[in-house]
C-alpha positions as CSV (number, residue, x, y, z in Angstrom):
1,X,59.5,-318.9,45.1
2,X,63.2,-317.6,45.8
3,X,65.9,-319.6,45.2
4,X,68.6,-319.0,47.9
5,X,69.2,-320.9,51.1
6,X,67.3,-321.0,54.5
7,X,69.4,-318.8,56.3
8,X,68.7,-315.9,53.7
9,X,65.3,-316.8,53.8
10,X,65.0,-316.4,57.3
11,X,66.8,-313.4,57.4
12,X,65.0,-312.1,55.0
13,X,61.6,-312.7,56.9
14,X,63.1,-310.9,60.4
15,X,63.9,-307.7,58.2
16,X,60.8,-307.3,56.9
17,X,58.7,-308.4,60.0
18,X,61.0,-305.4,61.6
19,X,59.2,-303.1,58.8
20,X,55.6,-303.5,60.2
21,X,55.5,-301.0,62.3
22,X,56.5,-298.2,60.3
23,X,54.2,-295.6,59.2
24,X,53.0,-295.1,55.9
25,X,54.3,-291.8,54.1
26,X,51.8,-289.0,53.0
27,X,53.6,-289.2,49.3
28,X,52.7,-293.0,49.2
29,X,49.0,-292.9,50.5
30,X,49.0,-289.9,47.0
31,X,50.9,-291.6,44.6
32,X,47.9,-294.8,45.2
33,X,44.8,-292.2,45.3
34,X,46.5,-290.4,41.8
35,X,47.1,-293.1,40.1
36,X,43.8,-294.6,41.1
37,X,42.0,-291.9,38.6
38,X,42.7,-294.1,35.5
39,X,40.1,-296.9,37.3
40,X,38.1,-294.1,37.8
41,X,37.3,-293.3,34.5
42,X,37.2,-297.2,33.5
43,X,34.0,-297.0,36.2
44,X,32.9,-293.9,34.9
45,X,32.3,-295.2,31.3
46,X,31.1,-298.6,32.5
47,X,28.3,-296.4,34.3
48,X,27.5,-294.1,31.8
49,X,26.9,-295.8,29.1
50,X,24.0,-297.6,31.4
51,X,22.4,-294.0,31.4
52,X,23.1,-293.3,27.8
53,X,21.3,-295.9,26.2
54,X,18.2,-294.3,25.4
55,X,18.8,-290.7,25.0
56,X,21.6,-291.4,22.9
57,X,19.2,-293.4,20.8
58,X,16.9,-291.5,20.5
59,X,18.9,-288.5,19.6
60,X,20.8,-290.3,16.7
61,X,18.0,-292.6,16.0
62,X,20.4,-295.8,16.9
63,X,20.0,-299.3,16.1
64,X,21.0,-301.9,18.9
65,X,23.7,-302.9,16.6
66,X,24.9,-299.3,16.6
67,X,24.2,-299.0,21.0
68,X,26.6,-302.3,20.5
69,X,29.8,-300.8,18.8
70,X,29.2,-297.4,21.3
71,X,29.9,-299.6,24.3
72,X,32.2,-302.2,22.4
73,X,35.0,-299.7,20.7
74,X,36.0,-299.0,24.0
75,X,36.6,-301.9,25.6
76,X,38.2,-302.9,21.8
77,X,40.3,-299.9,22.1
78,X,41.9,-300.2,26.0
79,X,43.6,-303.7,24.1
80,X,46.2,-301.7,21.9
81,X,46.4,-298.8,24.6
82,X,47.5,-301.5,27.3
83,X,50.0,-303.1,24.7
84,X,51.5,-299.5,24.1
85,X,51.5,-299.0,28.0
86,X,54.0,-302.5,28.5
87,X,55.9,-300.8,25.9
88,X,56.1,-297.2,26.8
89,X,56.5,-298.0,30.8
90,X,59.6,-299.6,30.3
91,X,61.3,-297.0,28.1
92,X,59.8,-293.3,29.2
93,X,58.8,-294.5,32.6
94,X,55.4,-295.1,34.9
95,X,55.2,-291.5,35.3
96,X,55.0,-289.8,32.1
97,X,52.3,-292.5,30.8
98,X,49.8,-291.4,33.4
99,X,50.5,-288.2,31.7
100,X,50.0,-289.5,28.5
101,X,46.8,-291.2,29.4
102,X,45.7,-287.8,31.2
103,X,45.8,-286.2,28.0
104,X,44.5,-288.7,25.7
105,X,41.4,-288.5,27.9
106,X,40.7,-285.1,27.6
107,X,40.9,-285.2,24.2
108,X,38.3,-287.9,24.1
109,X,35.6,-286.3,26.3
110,X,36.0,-283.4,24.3
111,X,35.1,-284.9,21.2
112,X,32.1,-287.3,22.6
113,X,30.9,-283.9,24.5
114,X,31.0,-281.4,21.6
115,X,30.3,-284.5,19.1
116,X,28.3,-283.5,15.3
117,X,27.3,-287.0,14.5
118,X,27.5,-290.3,15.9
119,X,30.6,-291.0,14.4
120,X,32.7,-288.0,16.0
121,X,30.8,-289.8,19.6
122,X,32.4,-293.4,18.3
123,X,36.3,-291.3,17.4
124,X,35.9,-290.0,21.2
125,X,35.2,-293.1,22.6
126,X,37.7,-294.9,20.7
127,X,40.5,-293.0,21.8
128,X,39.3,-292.6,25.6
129,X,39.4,-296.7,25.5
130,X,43.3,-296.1,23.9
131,X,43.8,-294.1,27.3
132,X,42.1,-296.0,29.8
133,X,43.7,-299.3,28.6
134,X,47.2,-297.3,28.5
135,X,46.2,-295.9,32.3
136,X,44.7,-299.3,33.3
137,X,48.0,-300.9,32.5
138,X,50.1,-297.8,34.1
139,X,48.0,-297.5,37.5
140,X,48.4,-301.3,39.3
141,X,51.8,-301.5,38.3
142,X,52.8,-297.6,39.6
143,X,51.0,-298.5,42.8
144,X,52.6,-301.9,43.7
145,X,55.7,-300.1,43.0
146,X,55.4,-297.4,45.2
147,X,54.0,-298.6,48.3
148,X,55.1,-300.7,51.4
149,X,54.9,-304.6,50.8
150,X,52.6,-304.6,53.6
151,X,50.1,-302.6,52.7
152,X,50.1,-303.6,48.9
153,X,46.9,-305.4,48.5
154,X,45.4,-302.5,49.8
155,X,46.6,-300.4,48.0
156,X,45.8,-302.3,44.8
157,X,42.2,-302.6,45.8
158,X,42.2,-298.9,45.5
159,X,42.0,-299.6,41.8
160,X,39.1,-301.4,42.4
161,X,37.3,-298.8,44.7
162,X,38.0,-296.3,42.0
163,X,36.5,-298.4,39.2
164,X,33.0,-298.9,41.8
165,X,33.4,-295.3,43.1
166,X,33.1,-294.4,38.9
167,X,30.3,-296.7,38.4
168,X,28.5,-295.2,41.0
169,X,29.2,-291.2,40.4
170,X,27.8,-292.3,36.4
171,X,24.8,-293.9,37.9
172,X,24.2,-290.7,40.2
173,X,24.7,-289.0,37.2
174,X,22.7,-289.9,35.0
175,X,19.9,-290.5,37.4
176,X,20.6,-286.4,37.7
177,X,20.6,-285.1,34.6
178,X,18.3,-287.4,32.9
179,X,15.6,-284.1,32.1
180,X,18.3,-282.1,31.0
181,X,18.1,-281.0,27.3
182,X,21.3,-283.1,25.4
183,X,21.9,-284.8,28.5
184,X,23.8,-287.4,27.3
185,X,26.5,-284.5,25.9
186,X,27.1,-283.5,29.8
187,X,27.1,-286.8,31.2
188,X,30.7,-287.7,28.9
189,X,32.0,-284.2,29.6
190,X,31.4,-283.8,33.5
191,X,34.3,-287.0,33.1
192,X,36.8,-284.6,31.9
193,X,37.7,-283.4,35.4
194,X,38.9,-286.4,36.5
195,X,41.7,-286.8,33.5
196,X,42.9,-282.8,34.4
197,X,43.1,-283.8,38.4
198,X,45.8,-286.8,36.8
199,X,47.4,-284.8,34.6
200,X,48.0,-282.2,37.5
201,X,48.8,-284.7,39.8
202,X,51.8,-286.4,37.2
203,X,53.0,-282.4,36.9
204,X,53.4,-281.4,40.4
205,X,53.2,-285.0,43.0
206,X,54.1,-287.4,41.5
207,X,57.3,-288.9,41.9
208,X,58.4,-292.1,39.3
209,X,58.4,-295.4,40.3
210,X,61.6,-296.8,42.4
211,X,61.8,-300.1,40.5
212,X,61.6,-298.2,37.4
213,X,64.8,-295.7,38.6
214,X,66.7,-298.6,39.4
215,X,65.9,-300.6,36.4
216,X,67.4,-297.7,34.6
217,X,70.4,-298.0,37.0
218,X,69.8,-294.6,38.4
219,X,71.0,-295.3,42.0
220,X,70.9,-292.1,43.8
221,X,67.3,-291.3,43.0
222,X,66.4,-294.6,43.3
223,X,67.3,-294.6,47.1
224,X,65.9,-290.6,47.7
225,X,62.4,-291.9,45.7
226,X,62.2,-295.0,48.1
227,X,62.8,-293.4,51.4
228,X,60.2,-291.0,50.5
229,X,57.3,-293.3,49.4
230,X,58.2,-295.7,52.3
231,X,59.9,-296.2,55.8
232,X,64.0,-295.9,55.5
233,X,63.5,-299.6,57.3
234,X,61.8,-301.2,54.3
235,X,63.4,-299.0,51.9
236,X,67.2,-300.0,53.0
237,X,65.6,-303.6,52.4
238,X,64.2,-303.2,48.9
239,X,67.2,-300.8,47.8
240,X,70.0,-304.2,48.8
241,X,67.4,-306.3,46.9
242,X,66.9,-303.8,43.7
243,X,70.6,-303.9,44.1
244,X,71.6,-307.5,44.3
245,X,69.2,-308.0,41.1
246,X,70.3,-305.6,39.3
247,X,71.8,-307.5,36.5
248,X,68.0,-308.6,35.7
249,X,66.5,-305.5,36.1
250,X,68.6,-303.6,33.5
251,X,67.5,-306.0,31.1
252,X,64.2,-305.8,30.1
253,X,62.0,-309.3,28.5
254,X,60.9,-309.0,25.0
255,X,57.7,-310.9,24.2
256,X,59.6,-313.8,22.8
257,X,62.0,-314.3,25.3
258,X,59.2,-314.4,27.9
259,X,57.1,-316.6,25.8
260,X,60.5,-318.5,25.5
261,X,60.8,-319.3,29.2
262,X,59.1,-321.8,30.6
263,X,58.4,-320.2,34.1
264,X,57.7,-316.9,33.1
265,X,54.9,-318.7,30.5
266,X,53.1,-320.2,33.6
267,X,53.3,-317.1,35.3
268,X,51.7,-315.0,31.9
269,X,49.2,-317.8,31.9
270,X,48.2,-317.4,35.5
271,X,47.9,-313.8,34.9
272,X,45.9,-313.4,31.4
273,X,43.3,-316.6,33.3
274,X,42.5,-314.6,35.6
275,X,42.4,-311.7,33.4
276,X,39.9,-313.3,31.4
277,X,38.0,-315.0,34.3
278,X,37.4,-311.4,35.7
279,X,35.3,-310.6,33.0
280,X,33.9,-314.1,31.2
281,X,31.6,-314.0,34.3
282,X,29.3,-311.3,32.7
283,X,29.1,-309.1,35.4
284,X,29.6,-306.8,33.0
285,X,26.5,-306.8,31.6
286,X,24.9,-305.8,34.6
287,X,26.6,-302.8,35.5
288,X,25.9,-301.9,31.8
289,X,22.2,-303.0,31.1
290,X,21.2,-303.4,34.3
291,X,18.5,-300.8,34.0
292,X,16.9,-302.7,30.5
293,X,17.4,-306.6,32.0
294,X,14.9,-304.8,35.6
295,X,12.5,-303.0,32.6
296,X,12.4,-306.7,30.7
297,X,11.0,-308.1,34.2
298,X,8.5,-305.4,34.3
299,X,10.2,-303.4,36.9
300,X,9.6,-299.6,36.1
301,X,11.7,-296.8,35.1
302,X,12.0,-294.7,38.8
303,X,12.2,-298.0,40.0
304,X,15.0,-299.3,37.9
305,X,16.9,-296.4,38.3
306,X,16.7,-296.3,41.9
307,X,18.0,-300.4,41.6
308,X,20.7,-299.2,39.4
309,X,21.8,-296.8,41.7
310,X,21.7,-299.9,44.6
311,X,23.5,-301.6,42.7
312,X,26.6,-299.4,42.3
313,X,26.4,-298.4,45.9
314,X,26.6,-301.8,46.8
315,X,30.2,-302.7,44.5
316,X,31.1,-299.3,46.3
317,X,30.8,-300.8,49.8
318,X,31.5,-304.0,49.2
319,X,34.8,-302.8,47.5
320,X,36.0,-301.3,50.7
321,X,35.5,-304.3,52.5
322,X,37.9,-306.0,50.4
323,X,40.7,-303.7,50.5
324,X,40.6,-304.3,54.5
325,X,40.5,-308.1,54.8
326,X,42.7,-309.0,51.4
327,X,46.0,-308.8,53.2
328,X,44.9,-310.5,56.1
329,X,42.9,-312.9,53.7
330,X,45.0,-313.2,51.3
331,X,44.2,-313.0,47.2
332,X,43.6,-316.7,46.5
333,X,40.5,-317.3,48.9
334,X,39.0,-314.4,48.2
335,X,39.5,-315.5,44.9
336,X,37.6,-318.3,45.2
337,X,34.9,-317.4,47.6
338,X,34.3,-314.3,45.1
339,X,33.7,-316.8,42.6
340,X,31.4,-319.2,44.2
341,X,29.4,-316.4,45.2
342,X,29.3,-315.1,41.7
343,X,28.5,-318.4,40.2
344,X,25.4,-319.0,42.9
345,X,23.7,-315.5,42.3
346,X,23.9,-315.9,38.2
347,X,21.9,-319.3,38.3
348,X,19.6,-317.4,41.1
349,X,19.0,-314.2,38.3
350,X,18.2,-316.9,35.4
351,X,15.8,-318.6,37.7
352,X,14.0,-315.1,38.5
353,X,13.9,-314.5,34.9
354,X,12.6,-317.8,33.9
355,X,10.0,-318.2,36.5
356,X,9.4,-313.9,36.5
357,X,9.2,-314.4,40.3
358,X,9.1,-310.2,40.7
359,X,11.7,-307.3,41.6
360,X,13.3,-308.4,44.6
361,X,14.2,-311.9,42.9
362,X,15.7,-310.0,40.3
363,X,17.0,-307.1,42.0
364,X,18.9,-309.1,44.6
365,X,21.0,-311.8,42.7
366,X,22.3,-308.7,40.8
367,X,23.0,-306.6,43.6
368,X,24.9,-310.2,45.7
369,X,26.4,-310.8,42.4
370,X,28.2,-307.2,41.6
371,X,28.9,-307.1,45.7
372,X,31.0,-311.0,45.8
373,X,32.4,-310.0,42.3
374,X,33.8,-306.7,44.2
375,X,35.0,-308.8,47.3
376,X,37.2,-310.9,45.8
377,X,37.7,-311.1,41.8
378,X,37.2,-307.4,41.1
379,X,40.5,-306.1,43.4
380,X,42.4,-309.1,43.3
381,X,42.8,-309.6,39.1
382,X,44.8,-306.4,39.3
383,X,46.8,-307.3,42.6
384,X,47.7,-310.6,42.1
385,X,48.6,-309.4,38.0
386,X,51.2,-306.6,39.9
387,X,52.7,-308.8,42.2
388,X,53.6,-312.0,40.0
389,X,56.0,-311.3,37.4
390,X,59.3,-310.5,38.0
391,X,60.9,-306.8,37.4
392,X,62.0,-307.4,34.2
393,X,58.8,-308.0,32.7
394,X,56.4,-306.7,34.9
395,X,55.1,-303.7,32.6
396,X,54.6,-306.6,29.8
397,X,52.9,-308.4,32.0
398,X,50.2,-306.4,33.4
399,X,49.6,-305.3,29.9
400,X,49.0,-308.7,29.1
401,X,46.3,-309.2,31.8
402,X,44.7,-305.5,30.8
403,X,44.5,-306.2,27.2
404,X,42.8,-310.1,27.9
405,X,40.6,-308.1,30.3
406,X,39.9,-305.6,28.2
407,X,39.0,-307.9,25.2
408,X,37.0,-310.6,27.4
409,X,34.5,-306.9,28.6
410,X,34.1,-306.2,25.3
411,X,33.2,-309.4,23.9
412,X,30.9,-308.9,26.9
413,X,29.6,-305.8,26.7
414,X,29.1,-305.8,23.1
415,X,27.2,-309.0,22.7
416,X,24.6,-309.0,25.6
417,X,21.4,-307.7,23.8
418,X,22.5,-310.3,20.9
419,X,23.1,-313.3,22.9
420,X,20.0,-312.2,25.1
421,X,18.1,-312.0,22.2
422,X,19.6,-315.8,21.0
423,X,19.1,-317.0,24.7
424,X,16.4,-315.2,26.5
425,X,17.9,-313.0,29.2
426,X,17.4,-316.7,31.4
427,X,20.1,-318.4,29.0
428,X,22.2,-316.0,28.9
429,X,22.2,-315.7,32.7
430,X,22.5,-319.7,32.7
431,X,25.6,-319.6,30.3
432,X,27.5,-317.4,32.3
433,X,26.8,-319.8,35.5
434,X,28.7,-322.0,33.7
435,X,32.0,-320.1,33.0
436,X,31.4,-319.0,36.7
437,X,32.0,-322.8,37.8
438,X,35.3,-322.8,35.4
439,X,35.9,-319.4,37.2
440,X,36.4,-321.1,40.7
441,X,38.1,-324.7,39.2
442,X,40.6,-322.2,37.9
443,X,41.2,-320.3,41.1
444,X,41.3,-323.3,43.1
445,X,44.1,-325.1,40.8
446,X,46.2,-322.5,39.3
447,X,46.2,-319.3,41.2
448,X,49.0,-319.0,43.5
449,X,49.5,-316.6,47.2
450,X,51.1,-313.2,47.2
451,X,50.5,-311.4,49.9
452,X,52.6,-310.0,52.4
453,X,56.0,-311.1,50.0
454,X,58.2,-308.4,48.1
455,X,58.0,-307.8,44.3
456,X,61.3,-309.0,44.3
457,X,60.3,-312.1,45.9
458,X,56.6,-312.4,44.4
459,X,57.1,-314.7,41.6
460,X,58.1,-318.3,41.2
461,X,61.7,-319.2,39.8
């Protein structure tokens, strides 16, 4: 960790302890639940496209090939979109790419709702997965920036409810409109409204992150933006520290240099593995096909919408639990109870598919599995990811971790009804118990504790 001597260390610890007791600001508790939208529409998509599958088949006469690259180019596209975000946060600031992102969004349910051909749907969903990877990158980095140390794990998990609270709005949605005539048209363009609230939000709320101000050297708002987002207490800490560093922070990382440096390459490795790990698991694939993997096991249609439905509500729930007990907690053994829990319920849903021991067998790994996947490796990929790199090369960083993310979900996402169809749906389940036992080695021997610490004092030296 820090480098300095025990008396500064211990210091530092009775300052900070001193900040516990201050309230948090109004402008912080907005700046988290606005720059949580970009999630939002991450869970949105995840969920719709569940709900899609068949009228959008039917009404373009779609191969599962075709299904595939509908629900892949998204996840393909977030990769450049969070590479542009590492770029573009550092030189126009956090603020104006939540803009960005806002707008890119709009544009992409617009053409995906008012779509001629399939192809216009695949150019709308292509470019809303540019903007969700450029706001996915943008939203865990504004809000570790922005709120109190304390609280920060919180905070973060806020990502994480918004991504659940999308998946379960799509799943509502589409459970509504399902006899509507084009259905499918209004389930992408109801999503519009949540990319116009975030647009409105970076016009008239939002303030721009602190760190970014004083990485930019521009002191007096630097101090002003602090003591509004948080306690003058914690913000006379964090101001001295932005100071005293300031000689790193006005130098941003390039790619090399950080590939270059032997600590900050552990830390870029630690945060793309758990990128990765986040998704390898495949729990993906049942927020996406959940509804055909129930029909497969002879569940029926009311009955596997209803499930559906469960399932969301209970990432929703289970979500919120998390954002109260990870800074108590802490990320790494939630990290690693998340992942035995995942591993244990994906070798339960290949047995109930094997042995076809009915809908409850089947139904209740899937809903344990979304619900320990939300308790521990949903949230804390995007804390931990926001809380280990340095200032210098934080932006970069998190993009890393999105774009890994983003590529593992699609790899995911676009190759379940293939390697289903390779496997059996009881293979596939089994191959993913195996990267879930990786999953926890990894968490157990590389991932390092966070909580409670300053971003100035987060990662290792």
């Amino acid at each position: 960790m820090r480098n300095t001597d025990t008396d500064d260390d211990t210091s530092d610890t009775d300052e900070e302890s001193s900040t516990e007791t201050e309230p948090i600001k109004w402008a912080a508790i907005v700046s988290v639940l606005l720059g949580g939208t970009g999630s939002l529409i991450l869970g949105y998509d995840f969920g719709i496209a569940n709900g899609m599958e068949e009228p959008l088949t039917a009404f373009y006469n779609l191969t599962d090939t075709e299904f595939e690259l509908f629900v892949g180019v998204f996840h393909y596209m977030c990769i450049p979109g969070s590479f542009a975000a590492g770029f573009l946060a550092d030189q126009i600031g956090r603020r104006p790419c939540l803009g960005l992102g806002a707008v890119l969004m709009i544009i992409a349910c617009g053409l995906m709702a008012l779509a001629t051909g399939f192809w216009m749907v695949v150019m709308g969903r292509a470019v809303g997965g540019f903007a969700t990877g450029l706001l996915l990158s943008i939203c865990p980095l504004y809000t570790a920036e922005t709120v109190p140390a304390r609280v920060r794990g919180m905070a973060n998990a806020i990502f994480e409810i918004s991504i659940n609270f999308g998946v379960f709005i799509a799943y509502c949605a589409s459970w509504y409109l399902k006899t509507w005539p084009n259905n499918w048209r209004w389930e992408v363009g109801i999503c519009v409204v949540i990319p116009v609230v975030t647009l409105l939000g970076v016009i008239f709320v939002l303030s721009e992150s602190p760190r970014w101000l004083a990485m930019k050297a521009r002191w007096p708002e630097t101090k002003s933006t602090l003591h509004r987002l948080i306690g003058p207490e914690e913000a006379g800490i964090v101001y001295e520290k932005l100071q005293r560093g300031s000689g790193d922070q006005e130098e941003q990382l390039s790619w090399c240099q950080m590939i270059s440096s032997q600590n900050i390459r552990k830390i870029m490795f630690i945060g793309a593995g758990i990128a990765f790990f986040q998704q390898a698991t495949g729990t993906d694939s049942i927020v996406i096909y959940s509804n055909q993997i129930m029909k497969a096991d002879g569940i029926s249609d009311d009955a596997s919408q209803l499930g559906t439905m469960g399932i969301g509500l209970a990432k929703l729930l289970m979500i919120v639990v998390a954002s109260q007990v990870v800074d108590e907690l802490g990320r790494k053994p939630l990290l690693v109870m998340s992942g035995i829990g995942i591993t244990v319920s994906l070798l339960c849903l290949a047995l109930a598919c094997q042995f076809g021991l009915g809908i409850w067998f089947v139904v209740l790994p899937m809903v344990c599995c979304v619900s320990v996947f939300s308790l521990g490796w949903g949230p804390c990929c995007w804390i931990v990811n926001a809380e280990i790199y340095p200032g210098n090369c934080r932006a970069k960083g998190v993009a890393l971790a999105v774009g890994t993310n983003r590529l593992t979900s699609a790899m995911v996402a676009s190759s379940w009804l293939s390697l289903k169809d390779f496997l059996g749906e009881a293979g596939a389940f089994l191959f993913y118990t195996a990267i879930g036992c990786v999953t926890v080695a990894f968490a157990v021997l590389a991932v390092p504790e966070t909580k409670g610490t300053q971003l100035e004092d987060a990662h290792a030296d």
